[in-house]
N, C-alpha and C positions, 0 to 999 in steps of 0.2 A: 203260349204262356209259360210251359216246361220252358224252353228258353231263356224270356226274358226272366223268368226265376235266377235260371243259372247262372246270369249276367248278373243277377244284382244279387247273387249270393258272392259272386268274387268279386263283386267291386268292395262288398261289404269288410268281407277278410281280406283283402287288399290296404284296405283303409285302416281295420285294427290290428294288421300286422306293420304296418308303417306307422300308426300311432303308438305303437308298442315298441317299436326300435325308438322312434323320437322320447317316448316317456327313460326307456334303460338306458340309452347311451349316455355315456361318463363324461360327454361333453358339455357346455350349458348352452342351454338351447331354447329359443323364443321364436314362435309364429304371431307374424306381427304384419295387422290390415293396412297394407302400403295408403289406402285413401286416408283414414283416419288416423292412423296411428298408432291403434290401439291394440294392447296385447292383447293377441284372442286364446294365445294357449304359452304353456310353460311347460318344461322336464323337472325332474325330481333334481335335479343339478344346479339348475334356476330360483330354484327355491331354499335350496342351502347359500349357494353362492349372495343372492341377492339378499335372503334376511327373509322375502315375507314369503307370507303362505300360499300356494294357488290361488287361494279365490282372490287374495289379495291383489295377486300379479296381474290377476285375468280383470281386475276394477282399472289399472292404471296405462298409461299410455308408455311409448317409447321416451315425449317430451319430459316424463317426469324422473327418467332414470337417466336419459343423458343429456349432459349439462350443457353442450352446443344451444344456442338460441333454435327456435320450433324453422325458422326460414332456412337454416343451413340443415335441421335435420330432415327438413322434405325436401331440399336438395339433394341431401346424402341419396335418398328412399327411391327418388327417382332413378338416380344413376344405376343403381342397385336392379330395380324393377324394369330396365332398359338393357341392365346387364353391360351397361358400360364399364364397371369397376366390380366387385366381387370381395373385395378385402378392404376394409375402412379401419382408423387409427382414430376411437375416441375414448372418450374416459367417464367413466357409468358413477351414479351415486349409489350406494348402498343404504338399506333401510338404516343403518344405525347413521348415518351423514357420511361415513367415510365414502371419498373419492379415488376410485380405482384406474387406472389404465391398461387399457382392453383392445385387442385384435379382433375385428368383428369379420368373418365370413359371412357374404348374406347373397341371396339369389332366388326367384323369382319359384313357387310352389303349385301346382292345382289342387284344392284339394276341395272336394264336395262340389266344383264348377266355379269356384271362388279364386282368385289368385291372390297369396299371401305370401312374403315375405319368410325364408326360413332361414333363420339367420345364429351361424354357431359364435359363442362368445371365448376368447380363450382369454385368461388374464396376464397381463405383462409386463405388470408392477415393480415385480423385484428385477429382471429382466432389463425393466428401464433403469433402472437404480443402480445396478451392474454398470450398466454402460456410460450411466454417467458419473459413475466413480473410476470406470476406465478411462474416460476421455479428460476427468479431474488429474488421473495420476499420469495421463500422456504429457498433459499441459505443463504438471510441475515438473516431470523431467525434462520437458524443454527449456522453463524457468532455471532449472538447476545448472542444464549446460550454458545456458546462455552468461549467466549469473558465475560459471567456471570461468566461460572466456572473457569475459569482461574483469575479473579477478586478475589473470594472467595479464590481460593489455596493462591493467593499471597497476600490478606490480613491474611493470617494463616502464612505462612511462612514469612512476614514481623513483624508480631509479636513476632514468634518465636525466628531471628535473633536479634531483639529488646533485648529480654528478657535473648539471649548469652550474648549478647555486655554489659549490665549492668553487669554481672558477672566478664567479660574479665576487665571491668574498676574498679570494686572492688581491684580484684587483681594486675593489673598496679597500681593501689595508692596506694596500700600492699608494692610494690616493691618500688616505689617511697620513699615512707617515708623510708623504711630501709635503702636506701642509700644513704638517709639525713641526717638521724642520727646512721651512720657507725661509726665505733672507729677508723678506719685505721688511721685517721689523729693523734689517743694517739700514736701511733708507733714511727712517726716523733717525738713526744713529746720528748716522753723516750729518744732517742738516745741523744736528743738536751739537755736535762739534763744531762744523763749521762757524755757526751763531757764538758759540767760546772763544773761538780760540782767534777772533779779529781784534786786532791794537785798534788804538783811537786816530792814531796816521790813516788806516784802510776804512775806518768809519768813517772819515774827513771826505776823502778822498775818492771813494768805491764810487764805482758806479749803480745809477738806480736799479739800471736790471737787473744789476744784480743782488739786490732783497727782493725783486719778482720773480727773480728764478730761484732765492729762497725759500721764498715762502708759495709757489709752488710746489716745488719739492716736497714743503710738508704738508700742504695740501694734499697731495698725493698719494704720499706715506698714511694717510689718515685712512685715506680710502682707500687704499688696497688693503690696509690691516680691519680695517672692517668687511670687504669681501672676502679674506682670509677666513676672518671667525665664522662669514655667513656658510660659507662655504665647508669650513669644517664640520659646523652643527650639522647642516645637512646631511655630509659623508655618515657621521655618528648615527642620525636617522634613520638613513639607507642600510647600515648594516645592522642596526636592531630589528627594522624588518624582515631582512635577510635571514638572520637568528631568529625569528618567527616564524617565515615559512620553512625556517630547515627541521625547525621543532614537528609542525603540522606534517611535512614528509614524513617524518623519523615514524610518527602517531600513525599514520594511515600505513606506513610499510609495515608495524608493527601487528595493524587488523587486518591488512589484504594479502590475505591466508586464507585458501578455500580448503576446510577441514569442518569435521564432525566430530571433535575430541572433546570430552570434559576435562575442564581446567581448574584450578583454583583460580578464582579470579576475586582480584578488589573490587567490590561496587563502588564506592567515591572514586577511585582512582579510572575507573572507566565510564563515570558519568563526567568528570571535569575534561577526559580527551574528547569526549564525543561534541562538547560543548566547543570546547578551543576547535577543533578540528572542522564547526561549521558557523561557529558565531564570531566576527572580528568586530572589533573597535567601529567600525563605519559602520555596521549595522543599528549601533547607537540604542542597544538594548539594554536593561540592568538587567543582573543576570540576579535573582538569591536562591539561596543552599538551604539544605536547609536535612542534615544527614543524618541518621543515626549509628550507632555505632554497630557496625553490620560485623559479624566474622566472614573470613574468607568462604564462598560460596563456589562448589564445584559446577559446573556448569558449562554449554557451550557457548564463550564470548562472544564469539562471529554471530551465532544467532541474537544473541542479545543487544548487541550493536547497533544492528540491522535494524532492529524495532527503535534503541535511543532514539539513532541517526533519523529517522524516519520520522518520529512526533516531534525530533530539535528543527528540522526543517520544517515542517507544517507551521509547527511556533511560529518559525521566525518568519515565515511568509504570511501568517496572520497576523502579525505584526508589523508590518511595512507600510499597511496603511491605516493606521496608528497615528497620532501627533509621534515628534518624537522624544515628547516628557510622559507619556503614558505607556511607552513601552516595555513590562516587567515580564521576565518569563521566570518564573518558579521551580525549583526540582526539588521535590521530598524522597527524601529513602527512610521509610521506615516499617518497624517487625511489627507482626499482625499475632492476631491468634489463630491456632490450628496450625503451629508454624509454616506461617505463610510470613512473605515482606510484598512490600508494596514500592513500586517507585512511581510518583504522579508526578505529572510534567503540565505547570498549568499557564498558560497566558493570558494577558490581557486584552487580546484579538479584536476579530470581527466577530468570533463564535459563531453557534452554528443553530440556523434553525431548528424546532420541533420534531419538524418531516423528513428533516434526515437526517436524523439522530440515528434513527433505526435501520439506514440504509448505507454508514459512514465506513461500513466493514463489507459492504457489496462487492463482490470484484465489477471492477468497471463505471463505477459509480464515482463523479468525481465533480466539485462544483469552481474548480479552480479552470480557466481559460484555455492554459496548455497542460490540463493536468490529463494521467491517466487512469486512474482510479484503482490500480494495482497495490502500489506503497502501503497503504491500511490493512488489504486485505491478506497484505504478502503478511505483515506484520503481526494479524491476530492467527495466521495459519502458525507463525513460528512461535508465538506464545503458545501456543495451546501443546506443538511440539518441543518445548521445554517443561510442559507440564505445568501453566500459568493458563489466563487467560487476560484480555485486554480489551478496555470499557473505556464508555466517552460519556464526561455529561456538559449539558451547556445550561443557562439561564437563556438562549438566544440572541437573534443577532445585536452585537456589543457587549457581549457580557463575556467575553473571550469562553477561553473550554480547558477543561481538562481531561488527561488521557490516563488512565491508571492502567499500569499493569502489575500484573499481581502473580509472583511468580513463589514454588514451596521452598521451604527453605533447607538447604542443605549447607550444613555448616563441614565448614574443615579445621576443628578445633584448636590446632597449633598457634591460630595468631588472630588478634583482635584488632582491626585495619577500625583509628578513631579518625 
């Protein structure tokens, strides 16, 4: 009897010396009945961390604090109680509703002849947060270099087409002068001489072929002086196009400049390039204006470009299947209060569902066939880095949409761009 005393005086202080390290340690810490579920005990860490009281903890089960469905949590329990795994990644509710992510150490206990789960909680919220603001900011400096060398290719290959186009229009004024000063019109000359200057002996007298080979002649003179003119308009044509795209060059060498400088910049004056420089004639869009009268705004253009460029494209691709009498794309520039301005870019589209209204600034999120769902999202990151931000609203599909973005206003007082 002295014996089994002795025995069950140490299993006794065994137990409340082990219940006493489990209640002090700084860790959070839950014994928890692998069959049920159920929390059978809690530490003083457990009960700050989670919100409720002991007796609180020790009423509710593990289903109710992590939010995995109850069939992968007696999954987890199992692996756990098997001691297959030891370290689990899920995410606990806390009494007041907030949702936390948590590092669970858990492993298999005896205690009173009973096998329970003893399971340490560490939290790794911020931790997560961290890391996905590292792998955010890995991402955009590979955005950035990528976004450098493609700046680079396309200041090379803008040059290049530059340096065709000067050739293309040597040669168009080659052609042009030639068929300025063409001799076709001596043709008509000759015949209209010849027809004067015959006596009435050689009228008598000529031969027939020879009024069919007059009036062949001007037959013919008719018709080459009408492929002449066709010919010329055309040339005239070809090099106003030419002067078109040499403009849209001049515009885009003029933004592909990879820089972080504030500028003064004109808003009308970089809202009408942005426009020429993606909307031409064959798109068969109206385009209206519609400005106010901004001051010069310091700022970094390239960012702000980037966003124009970016909603004039969307436009116009919501706009393509359109008739093409209902094609209208809208730009407003105008000052707000709290000096703020506003430039909205509106169309008459497809517009855009409800459901993904709220999802249109998602990275990755994209309802276009080859789209990639980057362009929006690049676009409100760089609004918010010019100290703006950038909004969408739609009525739905056919009610086209518009993009506002809404940047502070920073005047550069010298001059009033009307």
């Amino acid at each position: 009897m002295t014996r089994r005393r002795k025995v069950d005086n140490q299993m006794r202080q065994n137990h409340e010396r082990y219940h006493q390290l489990f209640m002090d340690t700084r860790a959070v810490g839950l014994l928890i009945d692998p069959d049920s579920g159920a929390i059978v005990d809690a530490n003083r860490m457990a009960v700050r961390y989670y919100g409720y009281s002991l007796e609180q903890l020790q009423q509710l089960k593990i289903t109710d604090i992590n939010i995995l469905p109850p069939e992968e949590i007696a999954a987890e329990i199992q692996r756990a109680c098997t001691e297959q795994r030891d370290c689990f990644l899920f995410r606990h509710r806390l009494a007041s509703g907030e949702i936390r992510d948590v590092e669970v150490y858990s492993g298999p206990v005896d205690i009173d002849g009973k096998t329970l789960l003893y399971s340490i909680i560490q939290d790794i919220t911020a931790r997560n947060r961290v890391t996905a603001e590292r792998e955010a900011l890995q991402q955009q400096l590979v955005d950035a270099s990528r976004l450098a060398g493609m700046t680079e290719v396309a200041t090379g290959v803008l040059h290049n087409v530059g340096n065709a186009l000067n050739s293309v229009n040597v040669s168009v004024q080659l052609i042009n002068d030639s068929l300025r000063t063409s001799r076709v019109t001596n043709l008509s000359k000759t015949v209209h001489l010849l027809r004067e200057n015959l006596t009435a002996d050689l009228l008598l007298n000529s031969d027939s072929r020879y009024w069919h080979l007059l009036d062949y002649l001007a037959a013919l003179a008719e018709h080459l002086q009408g492929e002449q003119q066709q010919l010329y308009a055309e040339v005239q044509a070809v090099a106003e196009k030419i002067d078109h795209i040499k403009r849209i060059v001049s515009r885009q060498q003029a933004y592909a400049v990879n820089s972080s400088i504030n500028e003064a910049v004109a808003l009308p004056q970089l809202l009408d390039d942005a426009l020429a420089m993606h909307i031409t004639d064959h798109h068969a869009i109206t385009i209206l204006r519609d400005y106010d009268p901004i001051p010069l705004q310091v700022l970094d253009k390239h960012k702000l470009l980037q966003i124009v460029a970016n909603l004039i494209r969307n436009a116009k691709d919501a706009l393509q299947e359109q008739d093409r009498f209902n094609r209208r794309l809208i730009v407003h520039l105008h000052c707000c209060k709290d000096q703020r301005l506003q430039i909205e870019i509106t169309d008459t589209g497809t517009g855009i569902a409800q459901e993904h209204l709220i999802r249109v600034f998602e990275f990755g999120f994209t309802t276009k066939p080859n789209g990639h769902g980057f362009g929006l999202h690049s676009s409100a990151n760089l609004a918010r880095e010019l100290g703006g931000a950038l909004s969408c609203h739609s009525a739905g599909p056919g009610c086209g949409a518009t993009f506002i973005l809404e940047l502070p206003l920073k005047n550069r007082p010298e001059a009033l761009i009307r």
